[in-house]
SEKOL-434136 format. One record per residue (C-alpha): x, y, z; residue in one letter; chain. Coordinates in steps of 0.5 Angstrom, whole numbers. Layout:
px = X | py = Y | pz = Z | r = A | c = A
...
***
This chain:
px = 343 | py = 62 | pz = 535 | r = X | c = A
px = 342 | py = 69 | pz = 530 | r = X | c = A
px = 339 | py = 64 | pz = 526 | r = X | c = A
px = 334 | py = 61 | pz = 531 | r = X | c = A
px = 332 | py = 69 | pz = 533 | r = X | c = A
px = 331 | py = 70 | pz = 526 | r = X | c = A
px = 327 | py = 66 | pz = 525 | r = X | c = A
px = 323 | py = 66 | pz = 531 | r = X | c = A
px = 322 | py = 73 | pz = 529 | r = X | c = A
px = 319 | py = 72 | pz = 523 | r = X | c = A
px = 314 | py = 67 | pz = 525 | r = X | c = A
px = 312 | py = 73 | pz = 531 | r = X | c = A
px = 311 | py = 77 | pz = 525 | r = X | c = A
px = 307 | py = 74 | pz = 521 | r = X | c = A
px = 303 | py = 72 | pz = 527 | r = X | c = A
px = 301 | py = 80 | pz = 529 | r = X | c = A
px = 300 | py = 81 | pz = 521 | r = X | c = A
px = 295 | py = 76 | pz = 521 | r = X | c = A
px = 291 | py = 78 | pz = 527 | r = X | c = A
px = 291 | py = 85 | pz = 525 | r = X | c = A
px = 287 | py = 83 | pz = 519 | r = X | c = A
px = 282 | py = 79 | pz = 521 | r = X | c = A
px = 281 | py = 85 | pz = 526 | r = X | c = A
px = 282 | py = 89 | pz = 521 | r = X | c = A
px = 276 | py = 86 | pz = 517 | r = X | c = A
px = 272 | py = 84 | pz = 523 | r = X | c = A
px = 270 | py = 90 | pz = 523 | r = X | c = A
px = 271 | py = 92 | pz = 516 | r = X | c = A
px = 266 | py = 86 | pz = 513 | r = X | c = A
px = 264 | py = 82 | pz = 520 | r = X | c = A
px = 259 | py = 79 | pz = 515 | r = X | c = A
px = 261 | py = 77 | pz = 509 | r = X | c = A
px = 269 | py = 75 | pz = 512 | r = X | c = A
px = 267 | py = 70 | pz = 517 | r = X | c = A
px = 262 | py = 66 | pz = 511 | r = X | c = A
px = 263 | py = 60 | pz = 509 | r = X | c = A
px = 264 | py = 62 | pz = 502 | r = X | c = A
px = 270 | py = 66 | pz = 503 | r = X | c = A
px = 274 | py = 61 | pz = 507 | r = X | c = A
px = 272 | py = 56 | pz = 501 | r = X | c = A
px = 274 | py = 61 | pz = 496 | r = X | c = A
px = 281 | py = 62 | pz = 500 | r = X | c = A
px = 281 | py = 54 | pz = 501 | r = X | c = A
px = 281 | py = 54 | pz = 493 | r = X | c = A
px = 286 | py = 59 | pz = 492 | r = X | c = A
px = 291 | py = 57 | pz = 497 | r = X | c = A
px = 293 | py = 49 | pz = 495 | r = X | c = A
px = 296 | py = 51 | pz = 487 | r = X | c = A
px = 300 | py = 58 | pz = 490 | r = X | c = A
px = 301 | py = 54 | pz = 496 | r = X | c = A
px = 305 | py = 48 | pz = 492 | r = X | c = A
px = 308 | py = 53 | pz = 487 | r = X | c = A
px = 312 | py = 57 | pz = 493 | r = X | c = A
px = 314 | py = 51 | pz = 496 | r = X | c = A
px = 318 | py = 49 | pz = 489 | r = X | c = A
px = 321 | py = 56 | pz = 489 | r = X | c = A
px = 323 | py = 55 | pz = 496 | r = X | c = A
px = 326 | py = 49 | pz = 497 | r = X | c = A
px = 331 | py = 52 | pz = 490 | r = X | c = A
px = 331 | py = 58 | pz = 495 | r = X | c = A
px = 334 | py = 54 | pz = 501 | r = X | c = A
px = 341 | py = 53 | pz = 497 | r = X | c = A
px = 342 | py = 59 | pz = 495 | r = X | c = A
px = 338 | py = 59 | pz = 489 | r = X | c = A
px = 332 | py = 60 | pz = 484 | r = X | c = A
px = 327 | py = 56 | pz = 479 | r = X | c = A
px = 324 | py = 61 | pz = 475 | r = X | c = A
px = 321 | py = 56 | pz = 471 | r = X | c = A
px = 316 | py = 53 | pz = 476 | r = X | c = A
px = 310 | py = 56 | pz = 472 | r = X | c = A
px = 312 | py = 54 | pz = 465 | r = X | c = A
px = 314 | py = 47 | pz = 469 | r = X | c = A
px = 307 | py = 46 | pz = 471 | r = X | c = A
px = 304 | py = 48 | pz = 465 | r = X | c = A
px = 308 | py = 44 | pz = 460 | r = X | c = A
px = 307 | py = 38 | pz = 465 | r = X | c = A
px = 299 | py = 41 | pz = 465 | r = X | c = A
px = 299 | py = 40 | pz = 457 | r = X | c = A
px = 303 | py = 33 | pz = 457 | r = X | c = A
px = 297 | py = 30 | pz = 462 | r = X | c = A
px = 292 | py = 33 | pz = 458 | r = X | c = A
px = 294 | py = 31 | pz = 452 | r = X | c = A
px = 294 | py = 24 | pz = 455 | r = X | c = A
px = 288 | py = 25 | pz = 458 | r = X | c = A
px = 284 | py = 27 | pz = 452 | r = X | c = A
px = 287 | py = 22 | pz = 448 | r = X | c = A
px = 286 | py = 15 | pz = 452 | r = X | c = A
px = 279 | py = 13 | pz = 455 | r = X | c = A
px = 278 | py = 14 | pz = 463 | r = X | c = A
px = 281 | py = 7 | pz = 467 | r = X | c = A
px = 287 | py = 6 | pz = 472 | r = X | c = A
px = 291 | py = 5 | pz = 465 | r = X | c = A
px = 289 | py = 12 | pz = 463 | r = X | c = A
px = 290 | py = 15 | pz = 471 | r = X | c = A
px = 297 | py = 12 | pz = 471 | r = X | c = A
px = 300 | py = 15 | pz = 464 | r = X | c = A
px = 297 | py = 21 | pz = 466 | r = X | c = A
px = 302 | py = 21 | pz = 473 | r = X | c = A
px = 307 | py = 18 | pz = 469 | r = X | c = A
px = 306 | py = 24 | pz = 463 | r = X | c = A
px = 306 | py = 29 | pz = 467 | r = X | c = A
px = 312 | py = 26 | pz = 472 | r = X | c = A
px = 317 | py = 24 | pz = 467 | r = X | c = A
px = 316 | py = 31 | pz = 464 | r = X | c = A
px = 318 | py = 34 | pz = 471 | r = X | c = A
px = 324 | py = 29 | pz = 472 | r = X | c = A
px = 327 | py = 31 | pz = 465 | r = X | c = A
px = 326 | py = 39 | pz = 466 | r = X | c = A
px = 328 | py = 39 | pz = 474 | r = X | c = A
px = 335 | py = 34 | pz = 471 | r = X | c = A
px = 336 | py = 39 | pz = 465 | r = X | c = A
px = 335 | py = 45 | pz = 471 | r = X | c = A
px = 340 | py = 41 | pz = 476 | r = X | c = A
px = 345 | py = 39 | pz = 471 | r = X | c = A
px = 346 | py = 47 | pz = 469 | r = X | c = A
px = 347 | py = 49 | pz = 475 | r = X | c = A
px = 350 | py = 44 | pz = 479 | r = X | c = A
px = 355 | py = 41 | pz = 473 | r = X | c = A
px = 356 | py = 46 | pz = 468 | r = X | c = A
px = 355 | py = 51 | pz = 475 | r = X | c = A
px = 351 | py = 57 | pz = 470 | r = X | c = A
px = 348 | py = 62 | pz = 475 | r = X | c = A
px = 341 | py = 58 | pz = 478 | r = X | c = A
px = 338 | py = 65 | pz = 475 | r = X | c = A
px = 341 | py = 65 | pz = 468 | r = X | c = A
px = 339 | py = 57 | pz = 468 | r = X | c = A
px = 332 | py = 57 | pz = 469 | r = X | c = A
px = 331 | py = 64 | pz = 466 | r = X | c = A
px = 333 | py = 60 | pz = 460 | r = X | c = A
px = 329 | py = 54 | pz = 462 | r = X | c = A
px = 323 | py = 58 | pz = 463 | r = X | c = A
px = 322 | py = 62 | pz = 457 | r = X | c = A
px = 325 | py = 56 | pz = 452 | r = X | c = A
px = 319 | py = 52 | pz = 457 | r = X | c = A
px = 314 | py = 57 | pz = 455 | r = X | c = A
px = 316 | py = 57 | pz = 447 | r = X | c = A
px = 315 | py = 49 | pz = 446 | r = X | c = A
px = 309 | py = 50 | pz = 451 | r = X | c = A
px = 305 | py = 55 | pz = 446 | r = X | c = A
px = 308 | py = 51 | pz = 439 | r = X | c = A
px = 305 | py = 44 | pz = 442 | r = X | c = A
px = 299 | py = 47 | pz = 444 | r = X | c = A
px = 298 | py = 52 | pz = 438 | r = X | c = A
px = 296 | py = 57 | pz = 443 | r = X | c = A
px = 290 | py = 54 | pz = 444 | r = X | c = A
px = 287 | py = 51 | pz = 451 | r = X | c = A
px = 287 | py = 44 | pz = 452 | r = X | c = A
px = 279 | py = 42 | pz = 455 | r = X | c = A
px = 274 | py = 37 | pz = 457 | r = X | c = A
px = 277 | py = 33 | pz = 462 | r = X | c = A
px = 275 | py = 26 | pz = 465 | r = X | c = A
px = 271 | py = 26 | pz = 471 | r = X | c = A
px = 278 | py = 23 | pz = 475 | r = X | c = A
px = 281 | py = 30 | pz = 474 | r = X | c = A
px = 276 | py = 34 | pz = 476 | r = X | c = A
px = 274 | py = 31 | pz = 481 | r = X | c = A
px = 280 | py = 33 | pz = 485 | r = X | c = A
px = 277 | py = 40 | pz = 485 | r = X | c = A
px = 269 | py = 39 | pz = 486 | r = X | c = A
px = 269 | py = 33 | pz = 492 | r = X | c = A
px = 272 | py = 34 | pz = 500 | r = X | c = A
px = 273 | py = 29 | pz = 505 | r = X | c = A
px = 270 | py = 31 | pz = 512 | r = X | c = A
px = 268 | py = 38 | pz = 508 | r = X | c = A
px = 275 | py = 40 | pz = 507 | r = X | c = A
px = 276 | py = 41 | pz = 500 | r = X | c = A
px = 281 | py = 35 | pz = 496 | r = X | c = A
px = 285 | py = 40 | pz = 494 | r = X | c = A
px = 286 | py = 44 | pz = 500 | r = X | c = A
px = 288 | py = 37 | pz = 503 | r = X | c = A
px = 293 | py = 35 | pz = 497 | r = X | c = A
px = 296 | py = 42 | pz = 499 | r = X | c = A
px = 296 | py = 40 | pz = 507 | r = X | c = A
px = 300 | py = 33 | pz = 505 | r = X | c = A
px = 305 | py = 36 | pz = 501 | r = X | c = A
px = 307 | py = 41 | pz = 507 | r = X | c = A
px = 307 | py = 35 | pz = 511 | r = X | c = A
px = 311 | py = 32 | pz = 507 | r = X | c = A
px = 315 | py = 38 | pz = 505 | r = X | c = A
px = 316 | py = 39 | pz = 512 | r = X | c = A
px = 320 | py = 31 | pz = 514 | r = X | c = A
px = 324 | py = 32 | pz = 508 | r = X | c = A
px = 326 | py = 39 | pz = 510 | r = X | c = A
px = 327 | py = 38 | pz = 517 | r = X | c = A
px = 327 | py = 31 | pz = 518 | r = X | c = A
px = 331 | py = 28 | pz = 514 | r = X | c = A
px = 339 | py = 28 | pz = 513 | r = X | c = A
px = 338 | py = 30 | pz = 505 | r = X | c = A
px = 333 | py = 36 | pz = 508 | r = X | c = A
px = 339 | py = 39 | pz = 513 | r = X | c = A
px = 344 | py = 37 | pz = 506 | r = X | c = A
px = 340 | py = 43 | pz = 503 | r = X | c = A
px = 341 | py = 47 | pz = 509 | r = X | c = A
px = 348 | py = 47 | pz = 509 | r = X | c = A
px = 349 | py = 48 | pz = 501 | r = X | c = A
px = 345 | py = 54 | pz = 503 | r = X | c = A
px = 349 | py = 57 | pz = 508 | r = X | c = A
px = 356 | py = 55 | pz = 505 | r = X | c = A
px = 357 | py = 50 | pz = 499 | r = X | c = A
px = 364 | py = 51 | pz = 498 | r = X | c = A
px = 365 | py = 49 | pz = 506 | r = X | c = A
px = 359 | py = 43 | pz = 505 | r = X | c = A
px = 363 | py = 41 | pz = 499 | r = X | c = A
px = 370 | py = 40 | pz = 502 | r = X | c = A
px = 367 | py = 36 | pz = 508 | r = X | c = A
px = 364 | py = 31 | pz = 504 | r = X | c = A
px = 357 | py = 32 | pz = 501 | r = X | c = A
px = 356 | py = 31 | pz = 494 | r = X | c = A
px = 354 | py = 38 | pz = 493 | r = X | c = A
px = 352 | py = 36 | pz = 485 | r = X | c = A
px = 347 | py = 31 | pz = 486 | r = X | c = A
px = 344 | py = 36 | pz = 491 | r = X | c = A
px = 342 | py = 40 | pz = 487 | r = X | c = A
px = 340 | py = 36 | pz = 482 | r = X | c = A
px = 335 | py = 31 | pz = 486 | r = X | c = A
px = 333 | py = 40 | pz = 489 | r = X | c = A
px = 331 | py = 42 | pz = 483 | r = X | c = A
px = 328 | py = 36 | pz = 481 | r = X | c = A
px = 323 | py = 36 | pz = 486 | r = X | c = A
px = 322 | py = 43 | pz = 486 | r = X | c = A
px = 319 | py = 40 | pz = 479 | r = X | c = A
px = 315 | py = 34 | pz = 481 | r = X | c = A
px = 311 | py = 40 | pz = 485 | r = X | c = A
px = 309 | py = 44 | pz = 480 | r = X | c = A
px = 306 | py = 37 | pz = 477 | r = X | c = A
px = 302 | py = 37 | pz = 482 | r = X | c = A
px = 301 | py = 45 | pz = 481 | r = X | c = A
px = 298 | py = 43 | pz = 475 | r = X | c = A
px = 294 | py = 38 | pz = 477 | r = X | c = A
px = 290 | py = 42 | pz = 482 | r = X | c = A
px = 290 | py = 47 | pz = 475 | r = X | c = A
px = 287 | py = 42 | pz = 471 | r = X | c = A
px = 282 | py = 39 | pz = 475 | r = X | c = A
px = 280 | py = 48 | pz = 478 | r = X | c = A
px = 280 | py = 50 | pz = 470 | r = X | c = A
px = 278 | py = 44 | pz = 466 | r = X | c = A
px = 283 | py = 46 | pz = 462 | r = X | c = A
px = 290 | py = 47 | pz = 461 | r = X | c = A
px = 294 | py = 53 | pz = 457 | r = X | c = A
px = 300 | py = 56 | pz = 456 | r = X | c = A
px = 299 | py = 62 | pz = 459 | r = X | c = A
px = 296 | py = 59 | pz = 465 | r = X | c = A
px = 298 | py = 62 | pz = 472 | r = X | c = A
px = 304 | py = 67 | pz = 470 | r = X | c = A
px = 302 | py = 72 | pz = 476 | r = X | c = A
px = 303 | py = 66 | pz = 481 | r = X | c = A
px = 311 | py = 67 | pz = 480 | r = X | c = A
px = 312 | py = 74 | pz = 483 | r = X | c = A
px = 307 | py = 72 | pz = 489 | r = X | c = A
px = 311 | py = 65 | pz = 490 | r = X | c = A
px = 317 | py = 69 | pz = 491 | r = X | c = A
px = 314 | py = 74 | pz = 496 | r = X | c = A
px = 310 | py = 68 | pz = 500 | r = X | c = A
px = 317 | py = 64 | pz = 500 | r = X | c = A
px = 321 | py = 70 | pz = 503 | r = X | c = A
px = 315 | py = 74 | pz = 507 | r = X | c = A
px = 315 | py = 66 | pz = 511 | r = X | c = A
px = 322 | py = 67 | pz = 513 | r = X | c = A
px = 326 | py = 63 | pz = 508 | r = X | c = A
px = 332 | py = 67 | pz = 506 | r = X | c = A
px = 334 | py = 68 | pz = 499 | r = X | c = A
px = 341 | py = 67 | pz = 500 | r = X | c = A
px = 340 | py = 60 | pz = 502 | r = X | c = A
px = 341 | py = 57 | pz = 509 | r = X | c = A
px = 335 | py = 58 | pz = 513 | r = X | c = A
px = 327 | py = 57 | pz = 512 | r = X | c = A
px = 322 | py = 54 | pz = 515 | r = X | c = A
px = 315 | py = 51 | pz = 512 | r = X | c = A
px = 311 | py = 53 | pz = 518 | r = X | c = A
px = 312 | py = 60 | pz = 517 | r = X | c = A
px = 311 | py = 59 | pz = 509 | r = X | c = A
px = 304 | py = 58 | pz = 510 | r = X | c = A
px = 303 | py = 63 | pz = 516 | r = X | c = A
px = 306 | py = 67 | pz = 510 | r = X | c = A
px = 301 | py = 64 | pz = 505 | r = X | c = A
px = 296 | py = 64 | pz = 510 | r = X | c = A
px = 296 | py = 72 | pz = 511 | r = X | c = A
px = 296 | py = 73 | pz = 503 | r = X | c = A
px = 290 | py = 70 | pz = 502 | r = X | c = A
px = 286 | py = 73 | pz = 506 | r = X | c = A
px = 288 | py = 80 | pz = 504 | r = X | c = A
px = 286 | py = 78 | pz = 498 | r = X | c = A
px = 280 | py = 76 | pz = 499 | r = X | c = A
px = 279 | py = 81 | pz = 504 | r = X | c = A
px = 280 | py = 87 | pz = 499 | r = X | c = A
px = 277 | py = 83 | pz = 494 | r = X | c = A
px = 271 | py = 83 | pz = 498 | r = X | c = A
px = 272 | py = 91 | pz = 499 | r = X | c = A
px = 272 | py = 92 | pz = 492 | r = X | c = A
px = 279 | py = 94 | pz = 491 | r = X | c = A
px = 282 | py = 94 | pz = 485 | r = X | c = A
px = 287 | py = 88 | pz = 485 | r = X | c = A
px = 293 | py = 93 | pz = 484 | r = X | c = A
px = 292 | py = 96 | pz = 489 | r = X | c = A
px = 293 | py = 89 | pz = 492 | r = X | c = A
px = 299 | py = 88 | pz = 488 | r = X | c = A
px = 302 | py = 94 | pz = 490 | r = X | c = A
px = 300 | py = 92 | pz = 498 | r = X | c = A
px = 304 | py = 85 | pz = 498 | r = X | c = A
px = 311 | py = 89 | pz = 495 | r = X | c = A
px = 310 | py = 94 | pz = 501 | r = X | c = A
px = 309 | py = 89 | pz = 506 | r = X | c = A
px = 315 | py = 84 | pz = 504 | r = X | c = A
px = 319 | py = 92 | pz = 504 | r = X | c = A
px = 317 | py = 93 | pz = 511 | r = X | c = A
px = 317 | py = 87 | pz = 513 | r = X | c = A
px = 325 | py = 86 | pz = 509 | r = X | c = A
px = 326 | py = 92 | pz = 512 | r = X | c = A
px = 324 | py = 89 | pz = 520 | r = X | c = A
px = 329 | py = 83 | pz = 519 | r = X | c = A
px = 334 | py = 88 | pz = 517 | r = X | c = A
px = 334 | py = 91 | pz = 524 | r = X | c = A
px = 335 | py = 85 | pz = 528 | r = X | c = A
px = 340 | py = 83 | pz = 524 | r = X | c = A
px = 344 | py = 89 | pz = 525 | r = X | c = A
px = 342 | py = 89 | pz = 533 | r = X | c = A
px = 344 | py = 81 | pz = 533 | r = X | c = A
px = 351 | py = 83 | pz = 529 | r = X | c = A
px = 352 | py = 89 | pz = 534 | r = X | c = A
px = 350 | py = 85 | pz = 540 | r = X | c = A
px = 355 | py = 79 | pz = 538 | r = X | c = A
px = 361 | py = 85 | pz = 538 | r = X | c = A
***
């Protein structure tokens, strides 16, 4: 029951925070923050975000972490580009391209799983180390340079849109929906919740708790291929370096949607909510002219306070229960 209210919590929140800022700019920017051009610009922005915070989350639900994702998403990024660049545009090039870039993730989400699951090393050691290995190997196969000018079948996930919704925007809404029946609807989705909330306990009542958290991880990596694809075809282009700010704000969209770090509960619905909120701060604030550092520090105040106000309900609940 603590569980629900908490959650439930979190989703009320987020609905008042996202009120006060489209008040808040109402009145600051009416104009400029109920254009068009502003919500296309948080469309864009949104999708690759969106998927790189639900790689992190699923890792999260179980009581761990993917600091890889980034790296993840650049590796297959540069795997697909290479392939991209080197095969002329036809079906047989849009398959090996997927394929590329899947194989990719299902070996470095099989290498992730493997080490925490099996080898039981700690799931921040294990994908720190995947990841600064990811980036090593990123920037050796690429020399440091950027891989560009990609085929029209590329770009054009990012330049069309069905019924004026952008494409990428519509990508993102299928993978939350998807998310959401994996996660809530299906018996391997309340699998991760229990590992979440006990391992051990989980392990005892028979799950197979090490395939779990292999198959975890190698989904948390088929995203980040989908990340790159919307990078690759926004950028026209893919690089080592890409997307490195994105990690921490995966992070805070993770937790600041409800989903707690220690495993156990989370929902999708308050990751976009969550989503949702940052983006349009940014982009108010972009608007206003403030400085992007100020935004940063901004979004750590908010997920303090908003830590902080989880915290109070979870000492009133635990009073309460006494």
């Amino acid at each position: 029951m603590s569980n629900r209210k908490i959650k439930d919590n979190v989703e009320i929140y987020l609905s008042v925070l996202i009120g006060v800022t489209v008040v808040a700019f109402s009145f600051l920017i009416p104009n400029v923050f109920w254009s068009a051009a502003n919500f296309q610009s948080i469309a864009s922005q949104m999708p690759i975000l969106g998927v790189l915070a639900l790689a992190m989350a699923v890792t999260m639900l179980t009581g761990g972490i993917n600091l890889s994702i980034i790296a993840t998403m650049n590796a297959c990024a540069l795997i697909m580009a290479w392939v991209a660049t080197h095969y002329p545009p036809g079906a047989l090039a849009v398959v090996l391209v997927l394929l590329s870039g899947f194989a990719t993730a299902l070996v470095i989400g099989f290498i992730n799983g493997m080490l925490i699951a099996v080898v039981r090393v700690s799931p921040i050691l294990a994908t720190l180390g995947i990841m600064t290995l990811l980036n090593g190997i990123n920037i050796v196969i690429s020399r440091g340079s950027s891989i560009t000018n990609f085929p029209e079948y590329i770009l054009s996930i990012n330049s069309s849109s069905v019924l004026g919704i952008p494409t990428p925007l519509l990508v993102f809404i299928a993978v939350v929906i998807v998310m959401w029946i994996i996660l809530e609807k299906s018996a391997f989705g309340r699998t991760i919740y229990l590992i979440g909330s006990n391992e051990q306990a989980s392990h005892y009542s028979g799950i197979n708790t090490r395939k779990t958290l292999i198959w975890v991880y190698i989904l948390s990596s088929v995203l980040c291929v989908i990340a790159g694809l919307l990078m690759m075809s926004k950028l026209n282009s893919a690089k080592a370096s890409y997307g490195e700010s994105y990690l921490l704000v995966s992070i805070l969209a993770a937790v600041l949607g409800g989903i707690n770090p220690d495993g156990g509960f989370g929902k999708v619905f308050g990751m976009v909510m969550a989503l949702i909120l940052l983006q349009m701060l940014e982009s108010g604030l972009n608007i206003l002219g403030v400085s992007s550092y100020i935004t940063m520090a901004l979004w750590g105040g908010l997920l303090l306070a908003f830590i902080f106000l989880k915290g109070i309900n979870v000492s009133r609940l635990l009073g309460s229960a006494h």
